[in-house]
N, C-alpha and C positions, 0 to 999 in steps of 0.2 A: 412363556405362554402356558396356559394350561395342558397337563398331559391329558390322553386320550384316553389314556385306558387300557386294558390288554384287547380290546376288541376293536378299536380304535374308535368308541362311537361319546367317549365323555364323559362317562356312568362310572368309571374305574377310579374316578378322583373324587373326592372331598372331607380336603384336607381343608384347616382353616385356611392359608395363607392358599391353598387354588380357589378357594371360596371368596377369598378378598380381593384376588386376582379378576375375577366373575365382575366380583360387583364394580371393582375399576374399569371393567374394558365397555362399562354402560356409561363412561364420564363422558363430556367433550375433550378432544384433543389426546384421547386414549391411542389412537394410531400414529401417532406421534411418539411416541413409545416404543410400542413392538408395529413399525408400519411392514404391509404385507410384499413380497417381493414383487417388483413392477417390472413385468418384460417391457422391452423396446415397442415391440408391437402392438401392446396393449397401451402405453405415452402414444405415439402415431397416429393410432387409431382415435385419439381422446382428442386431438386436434379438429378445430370446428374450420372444414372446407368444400361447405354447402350457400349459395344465397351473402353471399360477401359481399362489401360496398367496392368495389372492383370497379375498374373499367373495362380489364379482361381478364382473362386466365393467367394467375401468376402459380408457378409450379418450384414447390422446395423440394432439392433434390436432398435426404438424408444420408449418409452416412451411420455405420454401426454402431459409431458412440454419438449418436445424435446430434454430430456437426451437422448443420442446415445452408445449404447451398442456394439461398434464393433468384429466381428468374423470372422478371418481371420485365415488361413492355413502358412502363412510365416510369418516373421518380416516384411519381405521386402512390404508385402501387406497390414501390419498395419501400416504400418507408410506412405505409400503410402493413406489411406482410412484414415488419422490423418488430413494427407494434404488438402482434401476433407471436413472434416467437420470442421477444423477450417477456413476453406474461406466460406462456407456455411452457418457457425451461425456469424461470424464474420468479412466478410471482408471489411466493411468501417474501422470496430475500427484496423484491420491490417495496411491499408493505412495509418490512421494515427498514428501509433507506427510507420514503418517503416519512415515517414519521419521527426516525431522526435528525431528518430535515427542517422539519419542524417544528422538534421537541418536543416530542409527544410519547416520547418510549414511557413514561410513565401509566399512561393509555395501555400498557401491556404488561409493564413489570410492576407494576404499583409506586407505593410511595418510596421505596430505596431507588429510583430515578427519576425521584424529585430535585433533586437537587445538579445532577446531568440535563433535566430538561430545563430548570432557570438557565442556567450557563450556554446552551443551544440558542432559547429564548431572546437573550441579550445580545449573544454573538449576530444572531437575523442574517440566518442568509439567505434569506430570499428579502433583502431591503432592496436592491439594487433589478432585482427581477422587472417590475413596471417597466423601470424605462429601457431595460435589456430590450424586451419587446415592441418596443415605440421603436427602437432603431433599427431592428434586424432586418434584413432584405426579405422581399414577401417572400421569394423561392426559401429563404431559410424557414418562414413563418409557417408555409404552407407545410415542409418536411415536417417539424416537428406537428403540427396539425392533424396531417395524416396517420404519424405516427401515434400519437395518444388517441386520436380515433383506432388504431387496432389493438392498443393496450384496454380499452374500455369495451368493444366488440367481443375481445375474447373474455373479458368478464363476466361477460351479457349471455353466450353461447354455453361456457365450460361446464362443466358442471360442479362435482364436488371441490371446493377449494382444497390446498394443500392443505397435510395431516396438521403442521403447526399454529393452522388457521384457530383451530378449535381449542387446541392448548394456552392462546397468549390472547383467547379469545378476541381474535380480528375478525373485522367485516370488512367486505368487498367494498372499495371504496371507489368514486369516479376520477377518472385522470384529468387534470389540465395542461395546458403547455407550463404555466406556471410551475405549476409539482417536479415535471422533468429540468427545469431551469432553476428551481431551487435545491435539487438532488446535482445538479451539474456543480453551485455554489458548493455544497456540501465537501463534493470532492475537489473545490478547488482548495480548499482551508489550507493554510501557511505551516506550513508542519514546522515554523520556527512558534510558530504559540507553544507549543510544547517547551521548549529550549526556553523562553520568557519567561513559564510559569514556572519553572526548576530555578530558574536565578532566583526569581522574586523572593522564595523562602529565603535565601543565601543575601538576602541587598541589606537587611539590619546586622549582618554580622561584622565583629569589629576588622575583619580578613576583607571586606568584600571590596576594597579598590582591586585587590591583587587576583583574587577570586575573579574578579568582571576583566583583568587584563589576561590572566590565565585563558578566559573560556573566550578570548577575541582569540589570544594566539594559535590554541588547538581545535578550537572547535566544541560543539557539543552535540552530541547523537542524539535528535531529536527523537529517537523512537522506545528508547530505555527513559524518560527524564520521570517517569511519577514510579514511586517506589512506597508509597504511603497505603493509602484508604484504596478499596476495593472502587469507588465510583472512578477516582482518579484514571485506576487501572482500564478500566472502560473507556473512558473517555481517552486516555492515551491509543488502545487499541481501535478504537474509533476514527482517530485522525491517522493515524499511521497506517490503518486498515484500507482507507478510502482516501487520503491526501496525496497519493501517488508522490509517496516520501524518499523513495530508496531509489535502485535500479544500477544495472551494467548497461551500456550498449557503445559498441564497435563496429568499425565500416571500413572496410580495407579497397584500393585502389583494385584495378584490373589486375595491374601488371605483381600484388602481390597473392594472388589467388590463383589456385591449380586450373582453374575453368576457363580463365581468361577475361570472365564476368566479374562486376563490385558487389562484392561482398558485405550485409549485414546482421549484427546479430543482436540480440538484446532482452534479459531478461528483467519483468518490473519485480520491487522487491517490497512487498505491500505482507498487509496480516495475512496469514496463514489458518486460513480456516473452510469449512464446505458451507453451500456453495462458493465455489471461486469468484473474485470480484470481476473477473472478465468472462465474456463471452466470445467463443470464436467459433467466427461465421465466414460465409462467401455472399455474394449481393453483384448482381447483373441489373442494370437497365439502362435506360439512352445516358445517361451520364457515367457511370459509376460503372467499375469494373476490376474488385477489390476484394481482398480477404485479410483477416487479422482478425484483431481483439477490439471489442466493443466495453467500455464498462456498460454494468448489466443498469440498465437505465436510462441510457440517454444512447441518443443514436448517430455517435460516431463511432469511427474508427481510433482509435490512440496510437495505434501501431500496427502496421499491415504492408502490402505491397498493391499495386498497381501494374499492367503489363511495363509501366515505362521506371517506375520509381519504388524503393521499398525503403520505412522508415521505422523508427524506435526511438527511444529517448530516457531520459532522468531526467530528476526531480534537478532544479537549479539550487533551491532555497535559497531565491532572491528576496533581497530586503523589500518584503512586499506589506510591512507592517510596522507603526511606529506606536509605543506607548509613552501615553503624555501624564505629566501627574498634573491633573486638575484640580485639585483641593482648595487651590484659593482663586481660581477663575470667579465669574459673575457670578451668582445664583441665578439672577435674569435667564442667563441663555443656555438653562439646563430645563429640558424638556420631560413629562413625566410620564410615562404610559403606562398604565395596570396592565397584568394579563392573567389568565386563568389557566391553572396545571389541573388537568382533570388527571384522574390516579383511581386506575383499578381498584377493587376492594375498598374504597377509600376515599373518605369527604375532599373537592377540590383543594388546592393550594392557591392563595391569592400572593401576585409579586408583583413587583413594579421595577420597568426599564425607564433608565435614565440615560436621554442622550444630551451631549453637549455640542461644539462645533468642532471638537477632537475626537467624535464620536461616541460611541457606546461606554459605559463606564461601568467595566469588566468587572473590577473590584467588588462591584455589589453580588458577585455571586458567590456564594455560600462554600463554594468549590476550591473556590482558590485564594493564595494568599496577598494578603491586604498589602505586599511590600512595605516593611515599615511602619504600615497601621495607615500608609495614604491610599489616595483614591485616583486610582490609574484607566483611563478613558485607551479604545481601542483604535486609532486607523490603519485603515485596512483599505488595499485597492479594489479590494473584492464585492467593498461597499459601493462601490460606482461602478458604470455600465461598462463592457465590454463582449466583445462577439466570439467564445470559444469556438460554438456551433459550428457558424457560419467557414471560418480560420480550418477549422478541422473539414470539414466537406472540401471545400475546396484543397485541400490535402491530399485527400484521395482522391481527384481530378488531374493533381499536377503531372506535366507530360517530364519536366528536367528538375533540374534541384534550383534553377532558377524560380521557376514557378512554384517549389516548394516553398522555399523561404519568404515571396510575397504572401503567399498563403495566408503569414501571420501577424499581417497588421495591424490588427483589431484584436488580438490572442491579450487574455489578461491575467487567467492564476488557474492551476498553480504555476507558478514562469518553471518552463522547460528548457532543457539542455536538449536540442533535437538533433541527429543524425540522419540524411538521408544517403541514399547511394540510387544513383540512374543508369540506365541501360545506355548512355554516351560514353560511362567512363568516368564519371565525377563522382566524388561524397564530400558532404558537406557538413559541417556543422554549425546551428546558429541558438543563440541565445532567444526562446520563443517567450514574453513578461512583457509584465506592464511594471516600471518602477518608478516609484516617487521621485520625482526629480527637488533633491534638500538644497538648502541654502548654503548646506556644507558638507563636507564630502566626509571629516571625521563623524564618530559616532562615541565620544566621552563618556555618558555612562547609558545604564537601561532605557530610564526615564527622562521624558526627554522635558524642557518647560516651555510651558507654551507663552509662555510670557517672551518667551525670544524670537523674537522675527526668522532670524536663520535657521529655525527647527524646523518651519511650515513646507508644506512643499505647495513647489512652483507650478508645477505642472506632471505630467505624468510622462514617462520615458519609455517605447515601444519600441520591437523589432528593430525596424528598419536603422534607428537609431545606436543599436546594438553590436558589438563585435563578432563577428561570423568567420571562420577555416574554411577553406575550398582547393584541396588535390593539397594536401603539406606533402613534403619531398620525401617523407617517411613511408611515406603511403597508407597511412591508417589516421582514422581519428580514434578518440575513447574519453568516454566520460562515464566517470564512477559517482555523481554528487561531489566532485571537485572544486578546487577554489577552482575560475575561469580564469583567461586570460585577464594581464595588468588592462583596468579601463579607466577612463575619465568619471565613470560611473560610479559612486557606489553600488555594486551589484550584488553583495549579501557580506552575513558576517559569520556565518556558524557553519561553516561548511563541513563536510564528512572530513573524519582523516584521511591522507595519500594513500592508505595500506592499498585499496581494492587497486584505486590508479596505476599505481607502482607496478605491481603484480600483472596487470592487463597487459601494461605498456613491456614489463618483463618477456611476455610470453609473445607479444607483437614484433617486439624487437628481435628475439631469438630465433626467427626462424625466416627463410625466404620466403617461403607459400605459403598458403592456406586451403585448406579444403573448408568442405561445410562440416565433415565427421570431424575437423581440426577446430572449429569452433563451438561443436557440441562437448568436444571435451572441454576447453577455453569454461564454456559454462558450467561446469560441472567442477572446478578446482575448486581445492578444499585447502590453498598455501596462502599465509598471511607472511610476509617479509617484514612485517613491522616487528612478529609477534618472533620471529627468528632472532633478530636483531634485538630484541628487548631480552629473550631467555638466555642468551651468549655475552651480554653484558652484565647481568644477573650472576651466572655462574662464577666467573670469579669472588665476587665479593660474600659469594653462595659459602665458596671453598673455604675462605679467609675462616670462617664461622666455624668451621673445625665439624659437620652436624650433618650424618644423612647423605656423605660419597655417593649413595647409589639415587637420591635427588637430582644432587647437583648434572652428575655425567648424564643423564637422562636431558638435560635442560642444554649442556655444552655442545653436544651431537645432533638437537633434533633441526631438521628444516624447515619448519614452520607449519608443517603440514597436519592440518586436525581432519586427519582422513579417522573415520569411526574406531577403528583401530589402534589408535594410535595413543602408545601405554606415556610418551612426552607430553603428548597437548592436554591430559588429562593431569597430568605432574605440575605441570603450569600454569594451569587455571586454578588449581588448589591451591597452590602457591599465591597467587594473587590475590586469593578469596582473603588467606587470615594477613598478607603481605601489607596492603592496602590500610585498613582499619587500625593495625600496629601502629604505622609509619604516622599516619595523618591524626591520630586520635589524642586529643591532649591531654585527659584525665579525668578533663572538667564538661567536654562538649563533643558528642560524635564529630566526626568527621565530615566534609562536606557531601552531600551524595554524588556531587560532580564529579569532586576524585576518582570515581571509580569509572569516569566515561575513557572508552579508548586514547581518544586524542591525548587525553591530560596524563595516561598512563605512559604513552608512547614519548610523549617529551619532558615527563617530569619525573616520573619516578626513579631515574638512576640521578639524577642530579639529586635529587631531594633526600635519597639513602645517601650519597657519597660526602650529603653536610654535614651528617651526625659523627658527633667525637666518634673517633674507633671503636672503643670498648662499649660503648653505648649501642651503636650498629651493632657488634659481633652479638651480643646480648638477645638484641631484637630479632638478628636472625636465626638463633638456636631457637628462641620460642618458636618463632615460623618455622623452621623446619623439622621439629618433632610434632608440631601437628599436622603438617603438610603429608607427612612419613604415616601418621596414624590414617589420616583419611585416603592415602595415596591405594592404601594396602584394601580397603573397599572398594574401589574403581580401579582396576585396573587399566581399561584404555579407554576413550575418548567417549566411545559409543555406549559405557555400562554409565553413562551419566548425561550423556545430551541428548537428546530424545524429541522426535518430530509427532503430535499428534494429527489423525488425519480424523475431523471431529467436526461434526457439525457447530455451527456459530451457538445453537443453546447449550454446547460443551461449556459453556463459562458460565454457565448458572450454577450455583449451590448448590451442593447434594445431588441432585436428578443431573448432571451436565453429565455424569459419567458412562449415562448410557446413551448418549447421544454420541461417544466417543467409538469411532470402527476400530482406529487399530492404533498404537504408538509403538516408532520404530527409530533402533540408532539411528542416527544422520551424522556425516561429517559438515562440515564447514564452523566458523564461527562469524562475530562481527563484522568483520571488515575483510572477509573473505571471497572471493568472485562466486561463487556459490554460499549466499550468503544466509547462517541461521542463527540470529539475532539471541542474546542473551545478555546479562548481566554478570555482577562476581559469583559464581558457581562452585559447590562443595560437596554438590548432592545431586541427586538426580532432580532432573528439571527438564522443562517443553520448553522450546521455542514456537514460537505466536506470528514471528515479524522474520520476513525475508524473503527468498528466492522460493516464485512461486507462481510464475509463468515464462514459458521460452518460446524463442522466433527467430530463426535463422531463415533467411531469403537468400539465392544466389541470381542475379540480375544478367547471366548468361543465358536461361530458362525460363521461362513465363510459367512451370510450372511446377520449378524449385525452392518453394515453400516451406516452411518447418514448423508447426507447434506445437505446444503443449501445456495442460494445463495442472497445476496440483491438483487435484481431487478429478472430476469429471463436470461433464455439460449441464446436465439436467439437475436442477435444485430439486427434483421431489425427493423425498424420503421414501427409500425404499428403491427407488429407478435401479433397473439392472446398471443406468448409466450417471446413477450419483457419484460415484468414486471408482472409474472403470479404468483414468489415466494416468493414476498414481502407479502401478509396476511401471509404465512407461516412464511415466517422469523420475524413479527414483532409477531406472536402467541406462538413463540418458537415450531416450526414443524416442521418436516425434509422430505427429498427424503431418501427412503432406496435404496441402491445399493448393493444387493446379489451380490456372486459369484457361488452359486449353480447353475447349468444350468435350473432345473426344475422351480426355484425362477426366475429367468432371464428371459426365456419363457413366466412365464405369469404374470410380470409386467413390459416387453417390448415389448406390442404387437403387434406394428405396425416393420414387417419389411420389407427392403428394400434389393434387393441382388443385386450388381454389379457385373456385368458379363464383365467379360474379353473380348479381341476383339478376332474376331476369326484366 
């Protein structure tokens, strides 16, 4: 900002670059830049709670980091005052979900999200929206109703919009129930598109039967798979951002908990960025009696508790998508529509979707690869009607984990791996998707032909039809993105590796009880057993290579553990970084980028080093390990190389994202770690984007033994004393508690506000 002066009045500066400074801070979207510090009380105060469409007085009780306790007399007024504070802590980060949504980020970033908004464009997801709405039940109809009437009230009221408004040059736009059900679609997306679009480059190569058997048997991390072009990298952080891709959660019996109550814990593992993709709130009225995490958007719950019930979950990545190669179907039954890219600074972009009766026909977007140079159509069950909304409300009603699990009859994507625990004594876990029900249960290669009757699907496969745990004799459940149990079903193909599972089940198993402090650490481990086990199998053949003793013993001793610290986990990533591209690389053609996903490392790489003649291996690993040794000696331990930034989302713009950047700090954890921060092969210092980045521990002993937290803080504005108020918490392992006793609520929500109805 500009200095003052010695007098402090202005007059003391000009200089050119204070002089250009001058003439910037007269731009739009100049506060967005250097925005001014924004007390609590000054956000509170900006809340419009005069003359409301009310039936009566609904009263938010706040909290000091601006958690919102809502208390309302109808449904119809909670979800109406839901409306209200998700545009209040949130409405730049809405603006842009909703024109993600519908491919419109071009509209802000110009023509370099041209080609992210075709590929948005084609994908449509809002196709399926109409007739979501024809079926929902009117009580679901009316909620959301309400609720975009107070997303559009407080647009009408508020006053200045946020600072970013002015910089990405956005207008205030009106809400419909459509927008919030095509932002719902949004986050439902298949975070195996990712995993698809990684193979596709890899399907012309002359390796690719073994390559496509390889990535059935380990797996592929959908959240690493684009390592190319910068739009890619977007669109990767985008679905893995919003597709509720990742996640831990555990639920322990009575009888293994110090309280005597069931136990849950669960943290989701989504992009890493301000503001947070969840919102956590409290909500009171004749139905509802409930607190957790909202995504900011749409108005349910995903994960919370109830006085009877508390739940969590992960991502399943169930086979909820099939690509077909259509290239010699009909021409006939290939349908044509234009559409228009309007693009800031910049003449429209004219495109055209093509759909067929295999759906949308992906291939045509400029984004992604042509597999083989054919032309690959998308289904998707996301493109037909089902009832999130509806499945999720009625969630936060359920009295037992009985009525949990009917909940989600009608539940369609992203399909979840759900956890509940109930105040009887029960936890449960049940597979929450909709899955294509195929003609055949194998899955031969990517592409599937539609010329075969047995590709098509039959029908569609729901809940109740799905395999569900209730009280196992262990006393805990835990789902890490694991394969699920053996089904009749095919139920996915690309599942996470065991590391996280292992490790969970590790620490569930070793001990008789649990507390809630006992599972706040559980979330906080930073030990991969896969990555133990790989660096001790390593070392000997390390040894054999004669190169770098003080390597090797570093990699023979360590326990897996990538605590920041940690001078081993920093020796072994290095290792990996030149290990990897050596090993796989033929002379003639990189290596595949698959190679480098965990899974494929975990099960192949010591078999695939232990084929090479001897003298050919010891060769390969003396080069590895004198560069390993050279770059070892710049990183000393874990945390002088892996690095968390706490950054607002326009941190990933070009040149100017760096001041949108608050702080970056060591982190421990890695990939497949219960504290998990996502990365790729590493040799240098680098962010993690993707991982652990909200937490919720419930004890079902107490109605008011609640736990959250969130990376960054509640309020999207720029500048809020309460944009990033919970990061020392969350990097300390601390939480918000969220009672549901009223006397508990009272007085640690003391700030409240009452919106009065109009008269």
């Amino acid at each position: 900002m500009v200095d003052s002066g010695p007098n402090g009045n202005g007059r003391g500066t000009r200089s050119p670059a204070a002089l250009l400074l001058r003439m910037i801070g007269h731009l739009p979207g100049f506060a967005a830049f250097f925005p001014p510090p924004v007390p609590l009380e000054t956000r509170l105060a900006a809340f419009p709670s005069k003359g409301l469409p009310c039936a009566d007085v609904v009263r938010i009780r706040w909290n000091p980091y601006q958690v919102p306790y809502i208390q309302a007399r109808s449904d119809r007024d909670l979800a109406f005052a839901l409306g209200l504070v998700h545009a209040h802590l949130r409405e730049g980060q809405l603006a842009l979900l909703k024109h993600a949504a519908q491919g419109r980020l071009a509209e802000i970033f110009g023509p370099p999200a041209t080609g992210i908004d075709e590929l948005l464009r084609i994908l449509d997801f809002g196709r399926a929206v109409d007739a979501i709405m024809e079926r929902v039940p009117a009580d679901t109809h009316a909620w959301l109703g309400a609720f975009v009437e107070g997303l559009n009230h407080y647009q009408g009221k508020a006053g200045t919009p946020p600072p970013e408004f002015g910089l990405l040059g956005l207008r205030r736009e009106p809400w419909t129930v459509a927008d919030v059900l095509t932002i719902s679609r949004l986050m439902g997306a298949d975070v195996n598109w990712l995993v698809y679009f990684t193979l596709l480059r890899e399907e012309g190569r002359p390796d690719w039967p073994r390559i496509w058997a390889r990535a059935r048997e380990a797996g592929v991390d959908s959240a690493t798979s684009f390592r190319t072009s910068g739009d890619e990298r977007v669109l990767s952080a985008l679905f893995s951002g919003l597709g509720r891709s990742g996640s831990n959660s555990v639920a322990l019996s009575p009888w293994k908990s110090t309280s005597g109550g069931a136990l849950i814990a669960s943290d989701p593992h989504l992009g890493v960025s301000l503001p947070n993709a969840w919102l956590l709130l409290g909500a009171q009225s004749p139905s509802y009696h409930v607190v957790g995490l909202m995504p900011a958007g749409v108005p349910v719950f995903a994960l919370g508790r109830n006085p009877f019930i508390a739940w969590g979950g992960t991502n399943l990545r169930a086979l909820a998508s099939d690509l077909f190669d259509v290239g010699g179907i009909d021409p006939a039954s290939i349908r044509r529509e234009p559409f228009l890219i309007r693009r800031r600074f910049c003449f429209p972009a004219r495109r055209i979707r093509r759909y067929t009766p295999f759906g949308p026909i992906l291939s045509d977007a400029r984004l992604l690869p042509r597999g083989g140079g054919k032309e690959w159509a998308l289904s998707w069950v996301g493109h037909h009607p089902s009832d999130e909304v509806t499945a999720l409300l009625a969630a936060a009603r359920a009295r037992h984990c009985g009525e949990f699990r009917a909940s989600f009859t009608e539940f369609g994507v992203p399909g979840q791996n759900l956890l509940c625990a109930d105040s009887r004594g029960n936890i449960i876990q049940i597979l929450a998707s909709a899955i294509p029900a195929r003609g055949e249960t194998s899955y031969p290669d990517l592409l599937r032909d539609p010329a075969d009757p047995h590709t098509h699907w039959t029908g569609i496969i729901r809940t109740p039809q799905l395999p569900y745990a209730l009280n196992p004799r262990e006393g805990y459940l835990a789902s890490a993105n694991n394969r699920p149990v053996e089904s009749d079903v095919l139920i996915g193909l690309f599942f996470t590796d065991s590391d996280r599972i292992t490790r969970l089940k590790e620490i569930l198993a070793g001990q008789e009880k649990f507390s809630r402090q006992d599972l706040a650490r559980l979330q906080m481990d930073t030990r991969s057993p896969a990555a133990r086990n790989l660096a001790r199998e390593l070392a000997p053949l390390l040894r054999a290579a004669g190169q770098e003793e003080w390597i090797v013993a570093r990699l023979d001793t360590w326990d897996g553990d990538y605590r920041a610290d940690s001078a081993a986990a920093a020796a072994f990533e290095i290792l990996l970084y030149y290990l990897v591209p050596a090993l796989y690389t033929d002379g003639r053609r990189q290596a595949s980028a698959l190679l480098g996903q965990w899974g494929f490392l975990t099960k192949y790489l010591i078999p695939d080093l232990e084929a090479l003649p001897p003298a050919r291996r010891a060769r390969l690993l003396r080069h590895v390990l004198r560069k390993t040794a050279r770059r070892a000696r710049h990183y000393a331990v874990w945390g002088d190389m892996h690095r968390l930034d706490a950054a607002h989302w326009l941190g990933r713009l070009p040149v100017l994202g760096k001041i949108f950047r608050l702080a970056r700090f060591p982190v421990g954890g890695s990939r497949e770690t219960p504290m998990k921060t996502a990365h790729g092969l590493v040799a240098t210092r680098h962010g993690t984007i993707y991982g652990s980045q909200a937490r919720h521990i419930s004890d079902l002993s107490d109605p008011d033994e609640n736990y959250f937290v969130l990376f960054g803080g509640q309020d999207g504005w720029l500048g809020s004393a309460n944009f990033a108020d919970q990061i020392g918490l969350w990097r300390q392992g601390n939480y918000i508690r969220m009672p549901l006793r009223a006397e508990t609520i009272a007085a640690e929500f003391p700030l409240p506000i009452d919106l009065e109805p109009a008269p």
